[in-house]
C-alpha positions as CSV (number, residue, x, y, z in Angstrom):
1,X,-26.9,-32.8,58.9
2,X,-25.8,-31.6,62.3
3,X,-22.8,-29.4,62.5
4,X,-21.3,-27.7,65.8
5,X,-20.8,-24.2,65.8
6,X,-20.7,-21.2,68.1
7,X,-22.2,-18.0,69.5
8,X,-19.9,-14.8,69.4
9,X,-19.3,-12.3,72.7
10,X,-22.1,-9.8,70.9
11,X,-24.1,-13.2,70.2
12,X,-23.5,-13.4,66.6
13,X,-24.5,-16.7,65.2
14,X,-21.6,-19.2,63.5
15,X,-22.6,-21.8,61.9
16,X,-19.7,-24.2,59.9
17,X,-18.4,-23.5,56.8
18,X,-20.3,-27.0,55.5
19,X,-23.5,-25.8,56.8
20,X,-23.5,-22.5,55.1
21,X,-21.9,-23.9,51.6
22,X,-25.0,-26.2,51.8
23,X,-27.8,-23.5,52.1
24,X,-25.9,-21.2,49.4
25,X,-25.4,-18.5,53.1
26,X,-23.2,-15.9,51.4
27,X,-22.3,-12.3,53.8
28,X,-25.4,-10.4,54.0
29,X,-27.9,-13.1,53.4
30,X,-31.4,-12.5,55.0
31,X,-32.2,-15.3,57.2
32,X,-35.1,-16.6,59.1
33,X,-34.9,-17.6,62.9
34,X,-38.0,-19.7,64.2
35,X,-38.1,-21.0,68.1
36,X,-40.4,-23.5,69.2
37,X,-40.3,-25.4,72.1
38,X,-36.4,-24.5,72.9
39,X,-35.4,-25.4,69.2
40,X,-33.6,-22.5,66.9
41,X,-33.9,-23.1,63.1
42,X,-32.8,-20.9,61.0
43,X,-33.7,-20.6,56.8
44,X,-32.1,-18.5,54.2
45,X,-34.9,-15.7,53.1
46,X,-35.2,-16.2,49.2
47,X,-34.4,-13.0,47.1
48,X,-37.1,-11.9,44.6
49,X,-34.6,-12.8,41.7
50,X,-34.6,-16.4,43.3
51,X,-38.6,-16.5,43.4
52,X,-39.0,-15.6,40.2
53,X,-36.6,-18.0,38.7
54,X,-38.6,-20.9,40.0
55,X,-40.8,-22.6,38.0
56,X,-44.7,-21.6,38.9
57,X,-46.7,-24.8,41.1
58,X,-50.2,-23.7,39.8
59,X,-50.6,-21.4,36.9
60,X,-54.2,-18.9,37.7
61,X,-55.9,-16.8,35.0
62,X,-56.7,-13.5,35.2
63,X,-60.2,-13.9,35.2
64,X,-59.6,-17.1,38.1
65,X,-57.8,-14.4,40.1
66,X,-60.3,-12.0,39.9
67,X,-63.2,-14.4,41.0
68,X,-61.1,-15.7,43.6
69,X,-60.6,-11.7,44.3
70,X,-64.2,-11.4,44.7
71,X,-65.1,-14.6,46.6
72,X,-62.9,-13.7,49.4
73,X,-63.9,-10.1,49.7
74,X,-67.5,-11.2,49.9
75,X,-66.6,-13.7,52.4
76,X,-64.8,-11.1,54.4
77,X,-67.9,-9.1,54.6
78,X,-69.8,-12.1,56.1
């Protein structure tokens, strides 16, 4: 989707009232701003409440975590 918007006179960021409505950008909303190579992207930041109500990709025992714990440790001390 590609929108128009504007930049303020204190260069505040506008973007249309579609665009925001589609990414859920309500006042306040923590956003983040990538450049690369002259191109601005901007991403809504995920609240914890909103992590946590996903779904889990991979589910890791305790006794996984802690190996996984120890492997890297030791292979930061290499």
């Amino acid at each position: 989707m590609q929108s128009v918007g504007k930049v303020g006179s204190k260069g505040e960021l506008f973007p249309p009232k579609e665009i925001r409505e589609k990414l859920k950008l309500k006042p306040n909303t923590r956003v983040l701003y990538t450049e690369k190579q002259g191109v601005l992207t901007v991403e809504p930041i995920p609240t914890l409440e909103e992590l946590l109500s996903v779904p889990p990709v991979a589910e890791v025992t305790l006794e996984e975590l802690k190996a996984l714990r120890s492997e890297l440790s030791r292979r930061a001390e290499e």
